[in-house]
ChimeraX commands (.cxc) that place a marker at each C-alpha (Angstrom):
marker #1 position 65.62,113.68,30.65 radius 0.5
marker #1 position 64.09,116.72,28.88 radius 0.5
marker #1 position 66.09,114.94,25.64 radius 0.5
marker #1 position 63.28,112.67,25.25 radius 0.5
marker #1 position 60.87,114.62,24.97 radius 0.5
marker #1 position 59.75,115.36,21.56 radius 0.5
marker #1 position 59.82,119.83,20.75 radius 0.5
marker #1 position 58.25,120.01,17.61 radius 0.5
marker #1 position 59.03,121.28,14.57 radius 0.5
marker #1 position 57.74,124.66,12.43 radius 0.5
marker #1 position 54.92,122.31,11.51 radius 0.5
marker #1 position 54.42,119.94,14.44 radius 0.5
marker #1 position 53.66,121.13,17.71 radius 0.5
marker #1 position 56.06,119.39,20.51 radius 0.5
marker #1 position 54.83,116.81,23.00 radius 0.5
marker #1 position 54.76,117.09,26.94 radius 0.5
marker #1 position 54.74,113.44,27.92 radius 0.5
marker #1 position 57.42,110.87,26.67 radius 0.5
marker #1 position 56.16,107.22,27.13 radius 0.5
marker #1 position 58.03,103.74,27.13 radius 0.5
marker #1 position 57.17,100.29,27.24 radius 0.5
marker #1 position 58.75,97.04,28.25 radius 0.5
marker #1 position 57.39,93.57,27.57 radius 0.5
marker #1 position 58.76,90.78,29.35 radius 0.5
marker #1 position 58.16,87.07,29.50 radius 0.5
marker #1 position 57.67,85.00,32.23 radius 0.5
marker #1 position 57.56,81.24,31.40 radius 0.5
marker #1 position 55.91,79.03,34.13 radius 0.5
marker #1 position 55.12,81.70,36.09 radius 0.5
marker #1 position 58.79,82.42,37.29 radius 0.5
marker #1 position 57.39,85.46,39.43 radius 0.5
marker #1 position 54.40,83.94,41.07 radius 0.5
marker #1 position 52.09,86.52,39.80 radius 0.5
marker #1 position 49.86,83.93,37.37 radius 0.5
marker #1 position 50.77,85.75,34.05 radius 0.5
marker #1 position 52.75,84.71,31.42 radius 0.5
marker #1 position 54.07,87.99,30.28 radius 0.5
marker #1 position 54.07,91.74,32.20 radius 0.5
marker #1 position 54.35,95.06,30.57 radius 0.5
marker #1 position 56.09,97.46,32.68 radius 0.5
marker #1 position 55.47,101.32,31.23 radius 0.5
marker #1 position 57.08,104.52,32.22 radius 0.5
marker #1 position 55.42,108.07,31.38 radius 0.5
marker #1 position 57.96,111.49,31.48 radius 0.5
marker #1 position 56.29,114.79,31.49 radius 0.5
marker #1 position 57.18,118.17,30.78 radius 0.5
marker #1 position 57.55,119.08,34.52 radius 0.5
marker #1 position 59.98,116.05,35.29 radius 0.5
marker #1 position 57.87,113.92,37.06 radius 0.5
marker #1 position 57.35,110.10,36.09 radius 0.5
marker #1 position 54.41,107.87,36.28 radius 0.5
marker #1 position 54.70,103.97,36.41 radius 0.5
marker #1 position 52.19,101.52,35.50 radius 0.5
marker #1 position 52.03,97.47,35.38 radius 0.5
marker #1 position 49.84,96.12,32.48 radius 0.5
marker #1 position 48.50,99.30,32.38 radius 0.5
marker #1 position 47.76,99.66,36.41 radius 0.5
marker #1 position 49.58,102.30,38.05 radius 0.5
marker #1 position 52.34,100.88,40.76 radius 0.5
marker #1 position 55.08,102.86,42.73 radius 0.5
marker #1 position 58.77,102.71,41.74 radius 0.5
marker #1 position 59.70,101.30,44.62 radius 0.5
marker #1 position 57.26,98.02,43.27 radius 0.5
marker #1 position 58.62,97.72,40.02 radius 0.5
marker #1 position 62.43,97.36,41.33 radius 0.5
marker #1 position 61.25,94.66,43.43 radius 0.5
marker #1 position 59.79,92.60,40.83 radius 0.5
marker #1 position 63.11,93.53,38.48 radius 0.5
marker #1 position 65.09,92.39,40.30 radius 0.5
marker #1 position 62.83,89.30,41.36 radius 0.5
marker #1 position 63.41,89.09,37.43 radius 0.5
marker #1 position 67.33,89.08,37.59 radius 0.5
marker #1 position 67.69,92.35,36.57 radius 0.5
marker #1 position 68.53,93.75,39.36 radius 0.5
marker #1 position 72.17,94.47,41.01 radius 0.5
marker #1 position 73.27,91.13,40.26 radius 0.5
marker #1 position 71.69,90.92,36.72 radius 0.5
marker #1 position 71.54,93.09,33.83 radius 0.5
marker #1 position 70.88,96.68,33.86 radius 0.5
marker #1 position 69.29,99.49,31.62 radius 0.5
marker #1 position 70.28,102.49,31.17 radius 0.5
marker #1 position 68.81,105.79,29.81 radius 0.5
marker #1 position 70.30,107.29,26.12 radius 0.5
marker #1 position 73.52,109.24,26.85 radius 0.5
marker #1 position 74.09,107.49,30.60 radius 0.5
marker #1 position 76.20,104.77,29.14 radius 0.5
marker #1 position 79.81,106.80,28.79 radius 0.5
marker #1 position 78.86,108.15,32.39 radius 0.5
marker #1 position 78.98,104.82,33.52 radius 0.5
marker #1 position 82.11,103.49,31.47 radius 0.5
marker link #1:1,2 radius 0.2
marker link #1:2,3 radius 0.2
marker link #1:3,4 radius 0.2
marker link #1:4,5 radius 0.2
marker link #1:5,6 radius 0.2
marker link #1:6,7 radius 0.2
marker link #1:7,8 radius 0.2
marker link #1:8,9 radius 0.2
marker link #1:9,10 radius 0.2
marker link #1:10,11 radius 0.2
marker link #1:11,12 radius 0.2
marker link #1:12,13 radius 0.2
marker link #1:13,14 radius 0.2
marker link #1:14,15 radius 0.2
marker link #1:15,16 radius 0.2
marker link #1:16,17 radius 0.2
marker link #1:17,18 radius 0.2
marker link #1:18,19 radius 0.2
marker link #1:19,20 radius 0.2
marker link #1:20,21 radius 0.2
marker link #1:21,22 radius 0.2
marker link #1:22,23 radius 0.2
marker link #1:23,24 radius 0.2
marker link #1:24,25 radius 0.2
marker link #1:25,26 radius 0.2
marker link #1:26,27 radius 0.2
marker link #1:27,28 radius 0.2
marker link #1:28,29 radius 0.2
marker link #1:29,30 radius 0.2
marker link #1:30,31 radius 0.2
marker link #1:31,32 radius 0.2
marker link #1:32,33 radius 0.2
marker link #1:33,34 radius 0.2
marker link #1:34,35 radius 0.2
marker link #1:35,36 radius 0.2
marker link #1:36,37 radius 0.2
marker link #1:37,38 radius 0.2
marker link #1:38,39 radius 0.2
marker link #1:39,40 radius 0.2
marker link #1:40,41 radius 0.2
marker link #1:41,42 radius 0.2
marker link #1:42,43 radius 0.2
marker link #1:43,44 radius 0.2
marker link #1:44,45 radius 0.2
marker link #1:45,46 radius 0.2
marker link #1:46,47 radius 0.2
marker link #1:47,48 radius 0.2
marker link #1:48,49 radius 0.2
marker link #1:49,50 radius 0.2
marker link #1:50,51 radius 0.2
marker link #1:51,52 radius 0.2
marker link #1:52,53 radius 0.2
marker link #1:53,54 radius 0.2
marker link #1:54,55 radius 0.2
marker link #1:55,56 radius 0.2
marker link #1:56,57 radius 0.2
marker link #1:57,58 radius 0.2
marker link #1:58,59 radius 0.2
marker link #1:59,60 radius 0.2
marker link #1:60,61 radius 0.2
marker link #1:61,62 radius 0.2
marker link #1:62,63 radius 0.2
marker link #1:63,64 radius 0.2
marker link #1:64,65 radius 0.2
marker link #1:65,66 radius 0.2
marker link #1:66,67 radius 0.2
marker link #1:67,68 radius 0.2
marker link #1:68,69 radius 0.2
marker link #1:69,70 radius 0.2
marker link #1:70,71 radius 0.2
marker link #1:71,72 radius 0.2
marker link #1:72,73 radius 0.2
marker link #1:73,74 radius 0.2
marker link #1:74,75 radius 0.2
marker link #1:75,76 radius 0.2
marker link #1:76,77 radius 0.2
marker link #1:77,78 radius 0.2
marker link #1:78,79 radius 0.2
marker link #1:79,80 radius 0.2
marker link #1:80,81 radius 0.2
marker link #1:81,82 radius 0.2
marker link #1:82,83 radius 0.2
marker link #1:83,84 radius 0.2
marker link #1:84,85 radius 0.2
marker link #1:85,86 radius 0.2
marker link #1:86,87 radius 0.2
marker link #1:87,88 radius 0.2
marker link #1:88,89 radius 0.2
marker link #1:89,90 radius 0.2
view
């Protein structure tokens, strides 16, 4: 995913660390978890290697896919997928 990653320009220097965030809603407190809405963030660096934080407190993978797919989007749901991945898929 080195695409991401911004390399900077004659004037700009590039950027080691591509970030993403997701916002999602969670009416009546579907998940059980006593918030209304969960922001679920992803950090790339440089070196490949991928930190993952919820509301801003870092979790493991593994945790966010379980509480995706307690969210429906999981194998049965919808699905995301990175820029260029799609006409792998297809």
């Amino acid at each position: 995913m080195p695409d991401v990653l911004f390399g900077g320009t004659e004037k700009s220097k590039g950027r080691g660390v591509a970030e993403v965030k997701a916002l999602f809603e969670t009416p009546n407190d579907c998940l059980g978890i006593g918030l209304s809405e969960i922001e679920v963030t992803r950090k790339l660096s440089a070196d490949g290697t991928s930190e993952y934080f919820l509301n801003d407190r870092p979790v493991r993978l593994r945790d966010l896919h379980i509480l995706l797919h307690k969210m429906g989007l999981g194998k049965e749901g919808f699905w995301m997928f990175e820029q260029g991945r799609v006409d792998q898929v297809v």
